[in-house]
C-alpha positions as CSV (number, residue, x, y, z in Angstrom):
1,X,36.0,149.1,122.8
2,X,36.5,151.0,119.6
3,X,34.8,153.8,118.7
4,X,33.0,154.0,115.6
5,X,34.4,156.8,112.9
6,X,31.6,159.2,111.6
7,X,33.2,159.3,107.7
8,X,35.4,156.4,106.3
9,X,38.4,156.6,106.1
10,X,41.0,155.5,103.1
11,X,44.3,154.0,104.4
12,X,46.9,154.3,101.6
13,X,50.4,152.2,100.7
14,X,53.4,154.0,100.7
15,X,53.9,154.1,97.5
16,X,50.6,155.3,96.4
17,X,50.0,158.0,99.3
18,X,48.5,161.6,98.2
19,X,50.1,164.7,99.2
20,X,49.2,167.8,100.9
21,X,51.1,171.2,99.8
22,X,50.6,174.2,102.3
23,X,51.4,177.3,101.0
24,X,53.2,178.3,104.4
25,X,54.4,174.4,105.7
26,X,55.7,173.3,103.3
27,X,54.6,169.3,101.3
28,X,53.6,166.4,103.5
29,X,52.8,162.8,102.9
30,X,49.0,161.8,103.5
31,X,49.4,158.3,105.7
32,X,45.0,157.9,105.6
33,X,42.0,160.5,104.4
34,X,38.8,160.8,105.2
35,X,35.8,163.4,104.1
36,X,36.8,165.6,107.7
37,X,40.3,164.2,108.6
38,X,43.3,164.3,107.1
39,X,46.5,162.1,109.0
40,X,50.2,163.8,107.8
41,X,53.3,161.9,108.1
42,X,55.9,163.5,109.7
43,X,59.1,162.7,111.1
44,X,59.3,165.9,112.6
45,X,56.0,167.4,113.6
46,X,56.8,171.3,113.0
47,X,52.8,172.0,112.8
48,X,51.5,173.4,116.4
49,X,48.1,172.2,117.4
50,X,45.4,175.0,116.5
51,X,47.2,176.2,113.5
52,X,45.6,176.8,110.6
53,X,45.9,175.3,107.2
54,X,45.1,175.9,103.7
55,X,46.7,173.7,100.9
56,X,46.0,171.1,97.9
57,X,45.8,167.3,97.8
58,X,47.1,165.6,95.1
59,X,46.4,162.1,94.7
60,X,48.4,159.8,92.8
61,X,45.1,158.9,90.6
62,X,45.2,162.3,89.4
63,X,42.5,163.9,91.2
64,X,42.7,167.3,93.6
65,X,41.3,168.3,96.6
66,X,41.5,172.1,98.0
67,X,41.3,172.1,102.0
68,X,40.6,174.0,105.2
69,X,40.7,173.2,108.8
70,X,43.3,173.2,111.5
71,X,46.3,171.2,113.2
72,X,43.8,168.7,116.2
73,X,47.0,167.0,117.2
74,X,50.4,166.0,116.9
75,X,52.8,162.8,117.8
76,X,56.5,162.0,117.2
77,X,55.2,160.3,113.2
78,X,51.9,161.7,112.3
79,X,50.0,165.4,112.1
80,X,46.4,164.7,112.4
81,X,44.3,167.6,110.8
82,X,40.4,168.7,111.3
83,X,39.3,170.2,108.3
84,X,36.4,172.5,108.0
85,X,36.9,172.3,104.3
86,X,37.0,168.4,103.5
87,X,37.5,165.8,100.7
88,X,34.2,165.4,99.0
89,X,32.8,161.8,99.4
90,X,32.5,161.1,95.7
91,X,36.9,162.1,95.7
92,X,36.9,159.6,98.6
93,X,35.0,156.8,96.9
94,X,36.9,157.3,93.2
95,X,39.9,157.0,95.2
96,X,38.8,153.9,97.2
97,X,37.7,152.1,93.4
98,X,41.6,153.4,92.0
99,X,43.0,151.9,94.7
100,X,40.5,148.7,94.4
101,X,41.7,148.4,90.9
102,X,44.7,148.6,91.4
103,X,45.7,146.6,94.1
104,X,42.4,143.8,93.4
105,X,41.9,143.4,96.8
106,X,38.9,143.2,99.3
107,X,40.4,145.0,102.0
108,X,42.7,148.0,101.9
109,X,44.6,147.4,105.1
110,X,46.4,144.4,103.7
111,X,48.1,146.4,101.5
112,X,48.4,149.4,103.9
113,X,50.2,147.7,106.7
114,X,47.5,149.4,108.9
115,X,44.6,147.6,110.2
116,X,40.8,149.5,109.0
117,X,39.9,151.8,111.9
């Protein structure tokens, strides 16, 4: 059974993923965002769970997001972040029509490579 996600989350294509620039870490891929969540791409996770971050996320549309929150875990490929300061929902939903535009499809995973979860 899979649970069901509080906030939707936006799963991008390589080529159009945001990034995120810590001040202190360094500039990291965004692999999916949500309004609370943020997963990194990382091929070498260097972030500790429990550290805190503060940094900018620039999305290939052209909009911004400042965020707050902290490292909640960490694997071999991804950093996935808790934020206490989030994307705002109407971010996440431009983004979700730029990427509709775009890419003129229904359903984001196809062009994601990772299935909606």
């Amino acid at each position: 059974m899979v649970a069901q996600r509080s906030h939707y989350r936006i799963q991008y294509p390589v080529v159009d993923r945001p990034t995120l620039d810590l001040k202190r870490a360094g500039q990291f891929s965004i692999m999916n965002v949500s309004e609370r969540g943020i997963s990194l791409v990382t091929s070498e996770p260097h972030l500790d769970v429990g550290y805190e971050i503060k940094g900018v996320v620039r999305f290939k549309s052209g909009n911004t997001a400042a965020i707050e929150g902290k490292v909640l875990r960490t694997n071999d490929t991804q950093v996935v972040l808790l934020l206490d300061v989030g994307v705002s929902l109407p971010t996440i939903m431009e983004e979700q029509r730029w990427l509709l535009q775009k890419y003129n499809t229904l359903s984001l995973s196809d062009i994601s490579g990772t299935p909606e979860v």
